[in-house]
C-alpha positions as CSV (number, residue, x, y, z in Angstrom):
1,X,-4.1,28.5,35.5
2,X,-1.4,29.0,33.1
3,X,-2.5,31.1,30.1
4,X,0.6,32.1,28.3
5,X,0.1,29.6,25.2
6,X,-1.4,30.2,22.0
7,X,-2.3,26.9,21.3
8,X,-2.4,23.4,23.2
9,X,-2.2,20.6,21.4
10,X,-3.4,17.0,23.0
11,X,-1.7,14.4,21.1
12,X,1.9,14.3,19.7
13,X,0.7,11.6,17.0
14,X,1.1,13.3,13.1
15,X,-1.4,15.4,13.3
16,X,-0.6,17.0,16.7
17,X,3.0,17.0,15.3
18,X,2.0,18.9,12.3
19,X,-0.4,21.4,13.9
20,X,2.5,22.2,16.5
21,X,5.5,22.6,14.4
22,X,3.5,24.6,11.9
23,X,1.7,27.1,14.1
24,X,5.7,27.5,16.2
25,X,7.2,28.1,12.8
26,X,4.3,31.0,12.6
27,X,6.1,32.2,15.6
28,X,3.2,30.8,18.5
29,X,4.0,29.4,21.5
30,X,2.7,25.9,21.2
31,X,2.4,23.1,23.7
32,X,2.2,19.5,22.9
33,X,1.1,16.8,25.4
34,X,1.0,13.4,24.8
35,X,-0.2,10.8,26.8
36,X,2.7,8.0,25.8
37,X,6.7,8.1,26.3
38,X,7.4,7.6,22.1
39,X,8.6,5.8,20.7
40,X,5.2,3.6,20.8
41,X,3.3,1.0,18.6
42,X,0.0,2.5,16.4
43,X,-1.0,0.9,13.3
44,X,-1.2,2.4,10.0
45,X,1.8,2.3,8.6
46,X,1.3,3.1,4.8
47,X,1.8,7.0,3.3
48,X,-0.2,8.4,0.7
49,X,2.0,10.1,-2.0
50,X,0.0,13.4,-1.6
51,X,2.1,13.7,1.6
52,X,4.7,14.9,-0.4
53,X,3.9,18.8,0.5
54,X,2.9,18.9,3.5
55,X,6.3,16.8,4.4
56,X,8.3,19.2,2.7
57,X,6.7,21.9,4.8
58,X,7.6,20.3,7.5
59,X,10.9,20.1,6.7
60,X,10.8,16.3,6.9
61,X,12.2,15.6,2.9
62,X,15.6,15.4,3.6
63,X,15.3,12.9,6.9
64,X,12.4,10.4,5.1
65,X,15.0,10.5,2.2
66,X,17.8,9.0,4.5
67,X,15.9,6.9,6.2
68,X,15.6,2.9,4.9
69,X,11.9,3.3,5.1
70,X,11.1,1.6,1.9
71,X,9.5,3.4,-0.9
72,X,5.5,3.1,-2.5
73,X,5.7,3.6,-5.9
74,X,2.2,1.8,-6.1
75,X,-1.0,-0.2,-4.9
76,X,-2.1,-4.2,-6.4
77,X,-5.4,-5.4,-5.6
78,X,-5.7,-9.1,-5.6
79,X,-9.2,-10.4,-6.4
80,X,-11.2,-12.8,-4.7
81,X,-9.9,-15.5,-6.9
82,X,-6.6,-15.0,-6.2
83,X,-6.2,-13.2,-10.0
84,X,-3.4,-10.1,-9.3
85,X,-4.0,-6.6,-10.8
86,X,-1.9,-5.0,-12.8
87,X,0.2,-2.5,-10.1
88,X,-1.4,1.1,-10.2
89,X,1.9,3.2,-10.7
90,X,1.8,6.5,-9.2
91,X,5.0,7.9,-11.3
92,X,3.0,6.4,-14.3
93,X,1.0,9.6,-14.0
94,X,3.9,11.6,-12.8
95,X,7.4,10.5,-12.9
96,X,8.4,13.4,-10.1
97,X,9.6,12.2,-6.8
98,X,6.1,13.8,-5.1
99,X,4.5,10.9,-6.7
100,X,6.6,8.4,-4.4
101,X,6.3,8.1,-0.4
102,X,7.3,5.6,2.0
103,X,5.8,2.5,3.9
104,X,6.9,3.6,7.7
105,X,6.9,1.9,11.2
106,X,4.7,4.0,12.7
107,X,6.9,3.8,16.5
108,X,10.0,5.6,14.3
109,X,7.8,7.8,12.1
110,X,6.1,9.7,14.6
111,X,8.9,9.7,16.5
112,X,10.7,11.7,13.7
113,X,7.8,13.9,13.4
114,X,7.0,14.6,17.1
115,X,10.7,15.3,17.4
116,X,10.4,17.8,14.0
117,X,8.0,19.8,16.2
118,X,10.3,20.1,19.1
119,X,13.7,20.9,16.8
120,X,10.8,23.5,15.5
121,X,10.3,25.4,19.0
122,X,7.2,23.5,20.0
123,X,7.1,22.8,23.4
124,X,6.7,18.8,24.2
125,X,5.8,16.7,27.1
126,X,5.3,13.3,27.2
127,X,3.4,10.9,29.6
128,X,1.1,13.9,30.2
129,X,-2.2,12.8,29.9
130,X,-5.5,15.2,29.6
131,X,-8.4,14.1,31.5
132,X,-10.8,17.0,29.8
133,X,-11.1,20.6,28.0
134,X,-11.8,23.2,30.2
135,X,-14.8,25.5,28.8
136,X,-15.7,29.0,30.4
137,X,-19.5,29.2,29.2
138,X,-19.2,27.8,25.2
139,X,-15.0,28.5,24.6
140,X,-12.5,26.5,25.7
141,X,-9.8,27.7,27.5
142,X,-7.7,24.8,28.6
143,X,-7.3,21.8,30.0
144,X,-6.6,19.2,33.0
145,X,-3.7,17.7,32.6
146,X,-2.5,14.5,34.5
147,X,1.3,13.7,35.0
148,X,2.0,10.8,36.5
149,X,-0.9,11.4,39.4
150,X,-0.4,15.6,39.5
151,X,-3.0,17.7,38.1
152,X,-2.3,20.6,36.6
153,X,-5.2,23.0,34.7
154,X,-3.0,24.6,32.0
155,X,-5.0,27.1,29.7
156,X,-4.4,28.4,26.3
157,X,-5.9,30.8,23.4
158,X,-6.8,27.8,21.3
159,X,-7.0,23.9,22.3
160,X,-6.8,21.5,19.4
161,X,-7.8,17.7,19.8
162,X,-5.4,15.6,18.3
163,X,-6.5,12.5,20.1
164,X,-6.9,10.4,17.2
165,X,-9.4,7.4,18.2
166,X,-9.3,8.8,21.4
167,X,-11.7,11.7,20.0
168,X,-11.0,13.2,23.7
169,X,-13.2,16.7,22.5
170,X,-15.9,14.7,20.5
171,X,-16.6,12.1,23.7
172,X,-16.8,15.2,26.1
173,X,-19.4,17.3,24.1
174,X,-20.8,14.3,22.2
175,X,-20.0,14.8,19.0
176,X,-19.5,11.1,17.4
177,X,-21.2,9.9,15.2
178,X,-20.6,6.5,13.8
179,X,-20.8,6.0,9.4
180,X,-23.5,3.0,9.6
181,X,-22.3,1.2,6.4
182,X,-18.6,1.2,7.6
183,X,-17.9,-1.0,10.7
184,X,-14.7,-3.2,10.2
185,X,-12.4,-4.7,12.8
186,X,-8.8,-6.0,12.0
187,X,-6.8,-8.2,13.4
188,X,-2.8,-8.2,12.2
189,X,0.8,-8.9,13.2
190,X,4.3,-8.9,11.6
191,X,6.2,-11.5,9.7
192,X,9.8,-11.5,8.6
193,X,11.1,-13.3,5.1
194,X,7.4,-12.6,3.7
195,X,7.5,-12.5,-0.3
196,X,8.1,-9.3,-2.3
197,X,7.9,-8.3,-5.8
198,X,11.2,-7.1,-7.5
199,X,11.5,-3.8,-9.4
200,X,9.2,-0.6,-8.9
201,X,6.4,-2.9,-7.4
202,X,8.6,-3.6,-4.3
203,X,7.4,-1.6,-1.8
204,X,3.6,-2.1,-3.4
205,X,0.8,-1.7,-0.6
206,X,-1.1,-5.1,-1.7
207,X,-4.7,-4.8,-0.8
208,X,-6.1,-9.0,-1.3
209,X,-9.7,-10.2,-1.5
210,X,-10.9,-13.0,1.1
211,X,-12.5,-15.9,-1.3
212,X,-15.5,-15.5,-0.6
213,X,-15.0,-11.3,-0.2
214,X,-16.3,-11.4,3.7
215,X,-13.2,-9.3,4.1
216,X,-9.7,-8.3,2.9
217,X,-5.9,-8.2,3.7
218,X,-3.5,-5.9,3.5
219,X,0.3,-6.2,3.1
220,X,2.8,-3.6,3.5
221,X,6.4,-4.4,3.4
222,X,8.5,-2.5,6.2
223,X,12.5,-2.5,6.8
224,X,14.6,-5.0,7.8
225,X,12.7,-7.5,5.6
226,X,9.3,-7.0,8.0
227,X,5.5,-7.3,6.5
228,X,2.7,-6.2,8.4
229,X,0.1,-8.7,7.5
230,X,-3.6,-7.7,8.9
231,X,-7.4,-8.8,7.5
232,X,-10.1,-6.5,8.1
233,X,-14.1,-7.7,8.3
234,X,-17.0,-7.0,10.4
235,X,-17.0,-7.8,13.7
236,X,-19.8,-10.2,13.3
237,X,-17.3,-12.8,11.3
238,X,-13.8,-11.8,12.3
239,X,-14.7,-12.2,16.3
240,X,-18.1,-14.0,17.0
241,X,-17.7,-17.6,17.8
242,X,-14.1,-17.6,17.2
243,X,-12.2,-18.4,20.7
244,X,-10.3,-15.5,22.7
245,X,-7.0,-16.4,20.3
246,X,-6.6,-13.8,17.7
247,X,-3.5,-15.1,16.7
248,X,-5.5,-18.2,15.6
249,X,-7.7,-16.3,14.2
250,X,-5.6,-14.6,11.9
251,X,-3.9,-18.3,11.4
252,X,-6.9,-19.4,9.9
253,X,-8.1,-16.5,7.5
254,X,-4.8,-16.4,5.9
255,X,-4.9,-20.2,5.4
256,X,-8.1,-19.7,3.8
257,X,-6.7,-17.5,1.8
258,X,-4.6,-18.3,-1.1
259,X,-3.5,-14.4,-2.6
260,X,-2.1,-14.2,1.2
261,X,-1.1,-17.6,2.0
262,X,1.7,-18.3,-0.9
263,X,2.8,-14.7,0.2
264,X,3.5,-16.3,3.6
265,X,4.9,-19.7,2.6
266,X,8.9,-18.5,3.9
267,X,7.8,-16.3,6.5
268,X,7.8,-16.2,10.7
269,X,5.7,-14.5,12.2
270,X,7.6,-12.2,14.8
271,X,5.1,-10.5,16.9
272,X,1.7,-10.9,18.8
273,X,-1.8,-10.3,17.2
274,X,-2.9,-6.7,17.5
275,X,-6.8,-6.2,18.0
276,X,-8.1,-2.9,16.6
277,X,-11.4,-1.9,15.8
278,X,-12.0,0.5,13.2
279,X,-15.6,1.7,13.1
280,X,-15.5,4.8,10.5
281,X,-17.3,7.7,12.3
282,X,-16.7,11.4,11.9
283,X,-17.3,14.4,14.4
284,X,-20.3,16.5,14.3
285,X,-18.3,19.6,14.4
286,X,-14.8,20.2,13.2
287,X,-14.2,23.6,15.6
288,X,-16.1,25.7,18.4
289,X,-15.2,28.8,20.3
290,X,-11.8,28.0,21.4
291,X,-11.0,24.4,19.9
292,X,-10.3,22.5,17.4
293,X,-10.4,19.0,16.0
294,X,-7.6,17.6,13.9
295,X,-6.8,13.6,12.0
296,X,-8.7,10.9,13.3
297,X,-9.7,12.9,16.1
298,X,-12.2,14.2,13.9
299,X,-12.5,12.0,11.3
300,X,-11.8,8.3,10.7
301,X,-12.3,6.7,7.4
302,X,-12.1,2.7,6.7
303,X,-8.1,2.0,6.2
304,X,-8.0,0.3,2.7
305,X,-6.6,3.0,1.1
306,X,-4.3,3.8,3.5
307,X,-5.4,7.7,4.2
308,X,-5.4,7.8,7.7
309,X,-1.7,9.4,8.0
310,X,-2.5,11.4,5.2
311,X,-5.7,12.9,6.6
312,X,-3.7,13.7,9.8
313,X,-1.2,15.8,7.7
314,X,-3.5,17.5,5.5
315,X,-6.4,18.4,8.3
316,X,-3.1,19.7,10.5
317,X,-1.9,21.9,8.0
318,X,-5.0,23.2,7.2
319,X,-6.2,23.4,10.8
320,X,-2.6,25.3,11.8
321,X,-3.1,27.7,8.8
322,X,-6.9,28.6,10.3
323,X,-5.8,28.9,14.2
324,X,-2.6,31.2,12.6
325,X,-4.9,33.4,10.9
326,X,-7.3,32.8,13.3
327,X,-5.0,34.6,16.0
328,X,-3.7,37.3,13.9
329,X,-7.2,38.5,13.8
330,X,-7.7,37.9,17.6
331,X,-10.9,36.2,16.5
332,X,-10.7,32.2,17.9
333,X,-14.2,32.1,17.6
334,X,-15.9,28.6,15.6
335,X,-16.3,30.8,12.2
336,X,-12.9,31.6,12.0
337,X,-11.2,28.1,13.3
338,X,-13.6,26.2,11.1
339,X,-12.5,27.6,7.8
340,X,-11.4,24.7,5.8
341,X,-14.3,23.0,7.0
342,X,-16.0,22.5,3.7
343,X,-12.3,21.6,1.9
344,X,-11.6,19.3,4.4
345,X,-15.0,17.2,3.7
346,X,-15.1,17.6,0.3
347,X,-11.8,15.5,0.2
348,X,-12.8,13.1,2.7
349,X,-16.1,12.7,0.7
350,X,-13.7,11.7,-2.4
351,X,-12.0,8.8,-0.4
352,X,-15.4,7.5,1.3
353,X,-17.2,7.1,-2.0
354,X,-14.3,5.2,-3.3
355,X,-14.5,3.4,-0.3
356,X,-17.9,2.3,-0.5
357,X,-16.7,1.1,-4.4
358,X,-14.7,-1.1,-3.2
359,X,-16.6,-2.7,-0.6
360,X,-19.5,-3.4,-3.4
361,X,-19.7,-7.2,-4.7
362,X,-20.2,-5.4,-8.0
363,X,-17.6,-3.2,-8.2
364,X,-13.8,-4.3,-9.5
365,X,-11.1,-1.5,-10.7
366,X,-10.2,-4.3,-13.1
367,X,-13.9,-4.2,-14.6
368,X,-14.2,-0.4,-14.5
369,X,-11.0,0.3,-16.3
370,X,-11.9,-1.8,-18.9
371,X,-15.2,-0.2,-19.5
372,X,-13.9,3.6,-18.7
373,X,-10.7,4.2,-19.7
374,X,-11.0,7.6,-19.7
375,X,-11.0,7.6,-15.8
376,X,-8.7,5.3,-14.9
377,X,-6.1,8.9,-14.2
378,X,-8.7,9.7,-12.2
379,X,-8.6,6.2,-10.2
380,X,-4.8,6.7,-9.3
381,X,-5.3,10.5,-8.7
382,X,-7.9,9.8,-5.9
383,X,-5.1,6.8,-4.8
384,X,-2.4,8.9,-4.4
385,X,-4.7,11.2,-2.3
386,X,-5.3,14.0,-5.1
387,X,-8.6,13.9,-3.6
388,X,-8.8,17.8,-2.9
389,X,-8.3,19.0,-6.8
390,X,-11.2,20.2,-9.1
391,X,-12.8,17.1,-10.9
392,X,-11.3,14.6,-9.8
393,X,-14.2,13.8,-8.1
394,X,-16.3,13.6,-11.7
395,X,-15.5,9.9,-12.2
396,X,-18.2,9.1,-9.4
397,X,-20.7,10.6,-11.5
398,X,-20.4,7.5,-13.7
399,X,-19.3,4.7,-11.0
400,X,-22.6,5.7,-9.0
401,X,-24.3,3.8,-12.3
402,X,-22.6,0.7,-11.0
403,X,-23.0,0.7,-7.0
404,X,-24.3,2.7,-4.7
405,X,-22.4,5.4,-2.9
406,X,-23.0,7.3,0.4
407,X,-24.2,11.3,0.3
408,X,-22.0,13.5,1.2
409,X,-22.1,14.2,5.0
410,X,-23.4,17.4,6.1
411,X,-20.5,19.8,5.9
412,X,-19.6,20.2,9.6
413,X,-20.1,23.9,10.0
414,X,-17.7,25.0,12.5
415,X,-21.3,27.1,14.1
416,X,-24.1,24.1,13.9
417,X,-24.0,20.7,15.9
């Protein structure tokens, strides 16, 4: 078995991307496999403005900057009567370009950013698929690989999972565990010649109540004059007794719909119905002797605020800075991978809870603003994904007086199941 790697990394999706060019910047020998040939269709294409660093780490500024990815300045909700909020303006808080980002097609986004890692000195191979981690006793120490039929067992100091829903690691030691109150599926597709605002609300993500708030849409305007459209409820409604169509599925939500349906009124739409379901769950453990878990791989949290790309960059930088510091030691052991076990959560815990807010009949950011003005900053703080600062979490002392939000998950301790 081939042992001369510091890290493998299964999964060339953002977080992959970001562990590997990180930890080869550190001056590791990283390898990347990934099961696709990119570039590849994945959902989720809006960014958090909090990406900003973590970009500019990367190296990325420059490249997202010339790109015609169009740029979020700020998130609408539309209520379940159709009534528009006023846009939430991240540059109203902060008028620095770190409080802008982009709305991305995901097949040219991680394309750029699995590319970075190779212009980075990350080693890259696509169409390499990993059947399992390979453990001696309780550390990994590799993996089987599968290209194209040949196996290979290719070892390394640290494995990270960055499977994403694929939670590769998590299935094999069964890990998963599913967040009871959060199980959406989505159905979506793209449309060309949808409507857009004008001015700074342009690029708006536009998150739009079903009438009678069984579910929501979203709408994200992409280049070349392309919306991805998609409603999100519970299984239960969105698929049971509706026909195998999705398309006409999705035809007949957004006719019921009228916050989506005038949005729609000069559009075609240009591609098939996607299928996803997106059952929040997390992973019991974030790290073991030996491995890692990174992005959705460890984590996945509903998609209404968009923080799924976000979460893959932010848990990838932190996980590369643990595995770097990790291996300077020559200590890979769970305590010293799982260091930003207890940041990471606390963030995630920030996004849930505003999560759960939102999917509370009694709960309108309208309402709350009106009533507590004092922590509307706070609102767009935890919407731009400021969601790992000192009290910004305090505005959930007073919103848990309104609806009820979940505990905090156990902090996954890299040592305890």
């Amino acid at each position: 078995m081939n042992t001369s790697y510091d890290c493998l990394v299964v999964g060339g999706g953002p977080a992959g991307a970001t562990v590997g060019t990180l930890l080869a910047d550190l001056g590791h020998r990283v390898l990347i496999l990934e099961r696709a040939r990119f570039p590849r269709h994945h959902i989720g294409e809006s960014l958090m403005p909090q990406t900003y660093p973590t970009f500019k780490r990367l190296g990325l500024l420059e490249k997202l900057k010339a790109s015609n990815f169009p740029t979020k300045e700020s998130v609408q909700f539309v209520s379940a009567s159709g009534k528009d909020s006023h846009p939430y303006y991240f540059t109203d808080r902060d008028p620095g370009e770190w409080s802008k980002t982009w709305q991305v097609p995901r097949d040219k986004f991680d394309q750029i950013m699995l590319d970075n890692a190779r212009n980075h000195g990350a080693e890259v191979r696509e169409g390499v698929g990993v059947k399992e981690v390979i453990f001696d006793g309780e550390r990994a120490v590799g993996v089987v690989a599968n290209a194209e039929g040949a196996m290979e067992e290719i070892g390394a100091k640290v494995v990270v999972d960055a499977t994403g829903m694929n939670t590769l690691l998590s299935r094999q030691l069964g890990l998963r565990v599913a967040d009871p109150d959060l199980k959406n599926g989505a159905i979506y597709a793209y449309y060309k010649g949808a409507h857009r605002d004008q001015g700074r609300n342009a690029g708006a993500t536009i998150i739009i109540h079903t009438p009678d708030r069984k579910g929501w849409f979203w709408s994200i305007g992409l280049p070349d004059d392309m919306t991805s459209i998609g409603v999100v409820a519970p299984p239960s409604y969105l698929f049971t007794g509706r026909g195998d169509d999705p398309v006409a599925t999705l035809d007949e939500e957004i006719a019921n719909c009228p916050g989506v349906k005038w949005r729609l009124e000069n559009a075609e739409r240009v591609s098939s119905a996607h299928v996803t379901s997106d059952f929040s769950y997390r992973a019991t453990k974030i790290a073991g002797d030996g491995w890692v878990l990174v992005g959705d791989a460890f984590a996945f949290l509903d998609p209404v605020y968009s923080s799924g790309v976000f979460l893959a960059l932010k848990s990838g930088e932190m996980a590369a800075d643990a595995i770097h510091a990790a291996l300077g030691a020559g200590d890979t052991s769970a305590d010293a991978l799982g260091t930003f076990a207890p940041e990471l959560m606390a963030g995630l815990q920030n996004i849930r809870q505003l999560i759960y807010a939102f999917y509370d009949d009694a709960f309108s950011f309208g309402k709350f603003n009106k009533e507590f003005p004092q922590y509307r900053d706070h609102i767009v703080r935890l919407l731009i994904g400021d969601v790992f600062s000192d009290g910004v979490g305090d505005v959930f002392d007073e919103l848990r007086t309104w609806v009820k939000l979940p505990d905090p998950f156990p902090v996954a301790k890299s040592t305890t199941k």
